[in-house]
C-alpha atoms as one frame of an Amber mdcrd trajectory, in Angstrom:
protein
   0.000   0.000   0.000   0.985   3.201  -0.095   1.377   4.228   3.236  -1.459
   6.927   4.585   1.106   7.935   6.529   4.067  10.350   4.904   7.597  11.290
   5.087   7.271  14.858   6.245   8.700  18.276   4.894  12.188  19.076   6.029
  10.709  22.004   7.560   9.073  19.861   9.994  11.559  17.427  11.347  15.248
  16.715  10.595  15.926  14.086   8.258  19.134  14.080   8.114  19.152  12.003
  11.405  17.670   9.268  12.315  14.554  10.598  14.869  11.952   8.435  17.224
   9.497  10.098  15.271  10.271   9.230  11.836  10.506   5.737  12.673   7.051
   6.112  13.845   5.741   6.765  10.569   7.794   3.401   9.390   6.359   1.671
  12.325   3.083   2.606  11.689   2.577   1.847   8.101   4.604  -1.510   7.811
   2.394  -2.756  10.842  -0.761  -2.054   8.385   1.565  -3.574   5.584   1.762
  -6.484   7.474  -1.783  -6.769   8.417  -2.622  -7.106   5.077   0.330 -10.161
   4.069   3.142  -7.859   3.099   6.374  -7.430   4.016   6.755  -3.505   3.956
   4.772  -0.284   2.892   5.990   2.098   0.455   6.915   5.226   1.635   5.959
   8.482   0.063   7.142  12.067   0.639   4.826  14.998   1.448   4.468  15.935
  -2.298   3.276  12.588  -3.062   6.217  11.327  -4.507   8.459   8.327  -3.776
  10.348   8.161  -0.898  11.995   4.970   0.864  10.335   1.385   2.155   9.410
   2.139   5.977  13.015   1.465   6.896  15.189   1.179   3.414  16.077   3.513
   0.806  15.020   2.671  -2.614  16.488   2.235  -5.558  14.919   1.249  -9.468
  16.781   0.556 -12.280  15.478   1.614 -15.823  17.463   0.890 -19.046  20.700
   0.493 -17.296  20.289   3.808 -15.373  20.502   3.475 -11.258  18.236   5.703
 -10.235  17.002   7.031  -6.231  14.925   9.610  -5.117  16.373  12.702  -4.059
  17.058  12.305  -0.267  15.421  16.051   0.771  12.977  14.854   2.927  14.344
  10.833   3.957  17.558   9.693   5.849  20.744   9.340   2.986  21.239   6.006
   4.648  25.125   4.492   4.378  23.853   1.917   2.617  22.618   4.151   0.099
  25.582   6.426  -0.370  27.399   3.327  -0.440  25.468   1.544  -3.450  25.382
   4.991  -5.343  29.550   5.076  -5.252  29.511   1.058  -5.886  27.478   1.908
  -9.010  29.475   4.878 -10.383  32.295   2.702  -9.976  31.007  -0.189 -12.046
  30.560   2.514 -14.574  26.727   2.437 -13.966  24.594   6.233 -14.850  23.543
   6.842 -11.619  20.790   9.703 -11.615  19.303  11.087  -7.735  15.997  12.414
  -8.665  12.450  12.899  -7.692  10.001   9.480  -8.535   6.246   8.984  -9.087
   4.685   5.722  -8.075   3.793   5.539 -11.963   7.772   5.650 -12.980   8.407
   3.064 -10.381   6.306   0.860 -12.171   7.606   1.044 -15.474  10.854  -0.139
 -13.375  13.141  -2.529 -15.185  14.404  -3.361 -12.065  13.743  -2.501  -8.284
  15.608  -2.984  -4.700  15.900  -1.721  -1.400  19.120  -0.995   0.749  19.823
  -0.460   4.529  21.723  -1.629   7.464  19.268  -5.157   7.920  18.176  -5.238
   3.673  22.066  -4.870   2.374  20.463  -5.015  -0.824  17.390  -7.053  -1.608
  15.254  -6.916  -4.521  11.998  -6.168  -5.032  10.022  -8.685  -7.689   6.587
  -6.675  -8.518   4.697  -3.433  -7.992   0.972  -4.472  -8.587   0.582  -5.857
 -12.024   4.285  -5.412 -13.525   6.766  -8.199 -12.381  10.566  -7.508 -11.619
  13.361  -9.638 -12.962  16.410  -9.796 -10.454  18.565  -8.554 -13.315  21.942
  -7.771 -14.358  22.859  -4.452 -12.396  20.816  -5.731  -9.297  22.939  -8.697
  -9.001  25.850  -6.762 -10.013  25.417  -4.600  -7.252  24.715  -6.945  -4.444
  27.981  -9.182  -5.716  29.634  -6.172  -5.493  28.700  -4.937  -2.070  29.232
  -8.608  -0.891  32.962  -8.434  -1.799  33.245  -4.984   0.015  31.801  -5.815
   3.268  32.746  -9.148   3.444  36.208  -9.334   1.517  38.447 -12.253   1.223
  35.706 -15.133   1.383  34.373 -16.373  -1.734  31.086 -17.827  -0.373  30.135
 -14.579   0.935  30.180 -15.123   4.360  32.537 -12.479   7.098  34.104 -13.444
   9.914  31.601 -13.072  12.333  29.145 -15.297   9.770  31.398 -18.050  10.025
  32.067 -17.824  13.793  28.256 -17.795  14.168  27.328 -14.444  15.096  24.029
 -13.686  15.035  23.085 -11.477  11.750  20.058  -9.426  10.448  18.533 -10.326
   7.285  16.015  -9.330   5.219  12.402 -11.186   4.576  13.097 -15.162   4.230
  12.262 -15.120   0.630  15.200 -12.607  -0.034  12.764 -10.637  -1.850  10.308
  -7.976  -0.432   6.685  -7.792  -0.531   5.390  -4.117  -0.515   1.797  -3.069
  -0.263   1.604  -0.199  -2.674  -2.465   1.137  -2.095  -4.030   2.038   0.544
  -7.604   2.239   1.179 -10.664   0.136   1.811 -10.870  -4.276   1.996 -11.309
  -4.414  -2.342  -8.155  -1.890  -2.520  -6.123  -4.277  -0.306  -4.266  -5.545
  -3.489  -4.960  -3.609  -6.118  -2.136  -2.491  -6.808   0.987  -4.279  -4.176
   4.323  -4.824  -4.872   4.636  -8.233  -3.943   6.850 -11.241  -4.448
């Protein structure tokens, strides 16, 4: 769905940080995402465009572009910055720029990125299906060998002495409710898996 619920202006609380009550708003809307079989809500900003997942920055991909929204109103997670400098590197046009729900949707590819996601893909919004493509997997390969150089199966140090880690949704892949609204909205139009 998309949440009822909205990142606010930057007027009206500091993004740049990460505040009790902005993760309110994420708290909020992914406990109606769940309530409804998602994973996660989609996030938008006070102007109505796209903003972040309730707790990961988003990313689509569309004809070999990378491409974010502009982080004036959400947290420029490290993750984020991160992937953005990974995909320069690769040679990738990255482009940081303001995103309606309908250009999400005509997506070749989508994924999230935080502390707990790393990088996970996202496989539909509504009607239109996701591969996990090229620069997606490019990307998460990538970020693998920078935060966990030196073993091949992708595992750190504290992996293989059996820390405990946070992952993403089992399925590696995340479910987002994109409408809100009444019982026959419910699914209308979801990014699910």
């Amino acid at each position: 769905m998309v949440s009822p619920w909205r990142r606010p202006p930057p007027q009206s609380a500091p993004h740049q940080a990460k505040a009790a009550g902005l993760y309110l708003l994420g708290m909020m809307s992914r406990r109606a995402a769940e309530a409804r079989g998602y994973d996660d809500a989609l996030m938008l900003d006070y102007r109505g465009l796209v903003a972040e997942a309730t707790g990961a920055n988003l990313f689509m991909v569309r004809g070999g572009t990378v491409v974010t929204p502009v982080a004036d109103c959400i947290l420029a997670g490290i993750t984020r910055a991160t992937v953005l400098r990974l995909a320069r590197t690769l040679g990738y046009a990255v482009e940081e720029r303001h995103v309606t729900a309908e250009q999400l949707r005509g997506a070749d590819e989508v994924f999230l990125t935080g502390t707990a996601y790393e990088i996970t893909p996202v496989r539909s919004i509504g009607e239109t299906t996701y591969r996990i493509g090229a620069v997606t997997r490019t990307l998460i390969a990538a970020f693998q060998q920078l935060v966990r150089p030196g073993h091949a199966d992708g595992t750190s140090r504290s992996q293989a002495q059996d820390e405990p880690q946070v992952m993403a949704p089992d399925s590696g892949v995340v479910r987002l409710n994109e409408r809100g609204g009444g019982a026959n909205e419910d699914r209308a139009g979801c990014l699910t898996s």
